[in-house]
N, C-alpha and C positions, 0 to 999 in steps of 0.2 A: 400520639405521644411525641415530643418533642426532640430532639437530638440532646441525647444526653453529654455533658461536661469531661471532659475526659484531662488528665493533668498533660500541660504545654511540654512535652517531652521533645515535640520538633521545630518547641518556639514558637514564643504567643505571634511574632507576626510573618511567621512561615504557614505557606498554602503548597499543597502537592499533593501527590498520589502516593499511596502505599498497600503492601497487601498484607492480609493476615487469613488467620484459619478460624473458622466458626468454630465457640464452642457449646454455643446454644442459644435459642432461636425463642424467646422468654414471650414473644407480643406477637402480632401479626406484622409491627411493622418496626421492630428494632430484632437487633441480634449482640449476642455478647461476641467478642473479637480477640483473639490473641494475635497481634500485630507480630513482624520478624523481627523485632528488638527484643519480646518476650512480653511486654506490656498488654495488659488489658483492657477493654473499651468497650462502650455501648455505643453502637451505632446505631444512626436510622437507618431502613431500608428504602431503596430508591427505584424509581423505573428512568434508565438515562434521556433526556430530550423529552420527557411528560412530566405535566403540569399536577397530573389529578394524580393525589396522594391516597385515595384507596386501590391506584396499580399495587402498592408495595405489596398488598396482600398476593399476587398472584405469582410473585418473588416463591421460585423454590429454594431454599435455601435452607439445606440440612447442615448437622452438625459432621465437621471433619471437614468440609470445602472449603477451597482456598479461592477467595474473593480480594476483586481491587477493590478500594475506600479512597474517595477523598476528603481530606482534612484542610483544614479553616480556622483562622482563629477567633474566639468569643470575647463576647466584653470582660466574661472570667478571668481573665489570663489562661486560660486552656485552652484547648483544640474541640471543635467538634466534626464529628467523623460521619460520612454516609458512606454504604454501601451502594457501591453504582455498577459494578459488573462481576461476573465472574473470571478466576486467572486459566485463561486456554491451554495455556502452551502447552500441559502434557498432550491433551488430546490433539493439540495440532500436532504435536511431533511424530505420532503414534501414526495421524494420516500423510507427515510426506515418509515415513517407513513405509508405509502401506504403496505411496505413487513408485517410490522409487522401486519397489519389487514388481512392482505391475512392469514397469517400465524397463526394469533389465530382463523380466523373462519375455517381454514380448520384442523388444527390438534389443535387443545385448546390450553390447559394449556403445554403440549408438544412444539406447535409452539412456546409457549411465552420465554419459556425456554428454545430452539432453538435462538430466537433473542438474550434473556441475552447474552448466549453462544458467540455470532459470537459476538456481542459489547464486550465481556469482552476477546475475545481471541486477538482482534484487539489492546485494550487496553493493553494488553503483547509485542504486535508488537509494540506497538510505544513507550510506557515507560519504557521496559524493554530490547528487544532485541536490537532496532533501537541508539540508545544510548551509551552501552555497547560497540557495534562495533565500536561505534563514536569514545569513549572513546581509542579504540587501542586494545581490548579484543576481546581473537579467535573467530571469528565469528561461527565456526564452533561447537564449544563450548557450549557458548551464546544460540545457533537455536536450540539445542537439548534440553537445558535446557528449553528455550523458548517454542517447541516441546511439551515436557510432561506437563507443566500447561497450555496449547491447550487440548494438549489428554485429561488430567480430565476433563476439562467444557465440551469440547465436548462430549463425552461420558458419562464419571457419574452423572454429572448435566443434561444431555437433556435426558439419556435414563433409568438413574438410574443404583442404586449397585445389581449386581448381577454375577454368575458365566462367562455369555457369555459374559457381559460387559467386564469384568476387561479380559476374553481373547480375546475380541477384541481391549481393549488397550495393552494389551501387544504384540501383532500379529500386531496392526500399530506400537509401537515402535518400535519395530523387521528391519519390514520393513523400516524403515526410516532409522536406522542405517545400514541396509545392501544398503540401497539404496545410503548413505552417503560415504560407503567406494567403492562402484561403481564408485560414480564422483567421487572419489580422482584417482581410476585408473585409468579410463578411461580421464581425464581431463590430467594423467601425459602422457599419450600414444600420445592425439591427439594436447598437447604443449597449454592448452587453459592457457589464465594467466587472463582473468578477464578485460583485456583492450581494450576488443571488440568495446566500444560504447563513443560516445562524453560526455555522462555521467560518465562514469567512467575515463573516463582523467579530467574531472571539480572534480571528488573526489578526484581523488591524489593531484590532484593543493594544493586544499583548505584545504583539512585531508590526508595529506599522510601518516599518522601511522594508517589505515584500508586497511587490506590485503585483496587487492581487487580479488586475487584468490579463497580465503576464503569465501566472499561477494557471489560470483556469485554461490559457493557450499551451502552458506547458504540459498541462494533464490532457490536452487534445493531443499533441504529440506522442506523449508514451503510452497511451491509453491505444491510440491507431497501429502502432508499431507490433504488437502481436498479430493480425490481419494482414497489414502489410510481408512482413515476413510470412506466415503461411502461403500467401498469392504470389509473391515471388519467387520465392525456392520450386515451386508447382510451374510455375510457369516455363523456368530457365530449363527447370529438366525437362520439362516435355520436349521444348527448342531442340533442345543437346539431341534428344532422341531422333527427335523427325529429322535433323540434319544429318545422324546418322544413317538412318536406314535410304534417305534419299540426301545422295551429297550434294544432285542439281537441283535441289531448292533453293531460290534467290529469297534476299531478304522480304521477299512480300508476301509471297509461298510459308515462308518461316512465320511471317506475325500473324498471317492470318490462321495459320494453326494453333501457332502456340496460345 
């Protein structure tokens, strides 16, 4: 069945996303829709990124769920509406309540300060870096700068100021940037341009002033930087240790322990 006509209520030549609540489920591959305006609508039902229109069938999709649609407009003057996903966010909320209890009973005030950390580095990635790039600003740039206000929260807010800290942030910047001028070699050797995926052809489409060679080198940097960080704060301390318990260990004594 075709996507049914629904009245231009977000403008015949506006395209976006919207959610609404199932109010019942009539085909195996439409569903009626009460949108957050109040409005109602027949939608088609969708499988995101597939071709073959008997997935819609295996679309669970009961009445009372709250589902994203995207809307389009028709040669009608109307809109027409698919459903393409489901809306997560209660159940995501419900699992970071779930980390962050895990997280303060097993390491306290440590763990809690662990969560701030990863909400407030996330909060970088979406306000600060994701944006900028939007904006047509070197990605590569942007990720480093974006990078080092990660490193602080991460380290000096979750582990505190101290000598092995600040060389453990310094030993992940280190690394990031040598790991950054890697993929620019290695990316120019092996001809990568960043237009691998159906994703990244809908980026040029819609923002083609985001250099999307850039993109895919800036996702190599925040993507290594959880790693990174784990091996360095591991490393520093074990340094700090063995330096304590033996003070006449010379720096070679020291790296090849630690």
């Amino acid at each position: 069945m075709g996507i049914m006509l629904a009245a231009g209520v977000w403008g015949q030549s506006e395209a976006g996303y919207v959610e609404g609540r199932v109010l019942e489920h009539p085909t195996p591959t439409t569903a009626r829709i009460q949108l957050q305006n109040g409005q109602e609508v027949e939608a088609e039902l969708s499988i995101p990124f597939s071709t073959d229109p008997t997935l819609s069938e295996k679309l669970d999709i009961r009445k009372g769920q709250k589902v994203e649609l995207y809307y389009s407009p028709n040669p009608a003057g109307g809109s027409s509406y698919v459903v393409i996903d489901w809306v997560r966010r209660p159940v995501l909320l419900w699992l970071c309540i779930l980390f962050l209890v895990v997280a303060v009973i097993v390491a306290g005030f440590k763990g809690l300060r662990a969560f701030l950390a990863t909400g407030l580095s996330l909060t970088i990635v979406i306000f600060y870096i994701v944006p900028q790039i939007i904006d047509g600003q070197n990605p590569l740039v942007i990720s480093l700068l974006g990078v080092g206000g990660i490193l602080i929260l991460a380290i000096y807010f979750v582990h505190g100021l101290s000598w092995s800290t600040t060389a453990a942030l310094i030993g992940t910047f280190v690394a990031v940037v040598i790991t950054m001028f890697l993929g620019i070699l290695f990316s120019e050797w092996a001809h990568l341009t960043g237009y691998g995926s159906e994703e990244a052809m809908m980026i040029n489409i819609s923002a083609n002033q985001v250099d999307l060679k850039g993109l895919m080198l800036a996702g190599l940097l925040v993507g290594a930087l959880g790693a990174l960080t784990d091996i360095t704060i591991v490393q520093a301390s074990v340094v700090r240790e063995l330096a304590h318990v033996n003070p006449n260990f010379g720096i070679s004594e020291l790296y090849k322990g630690g």
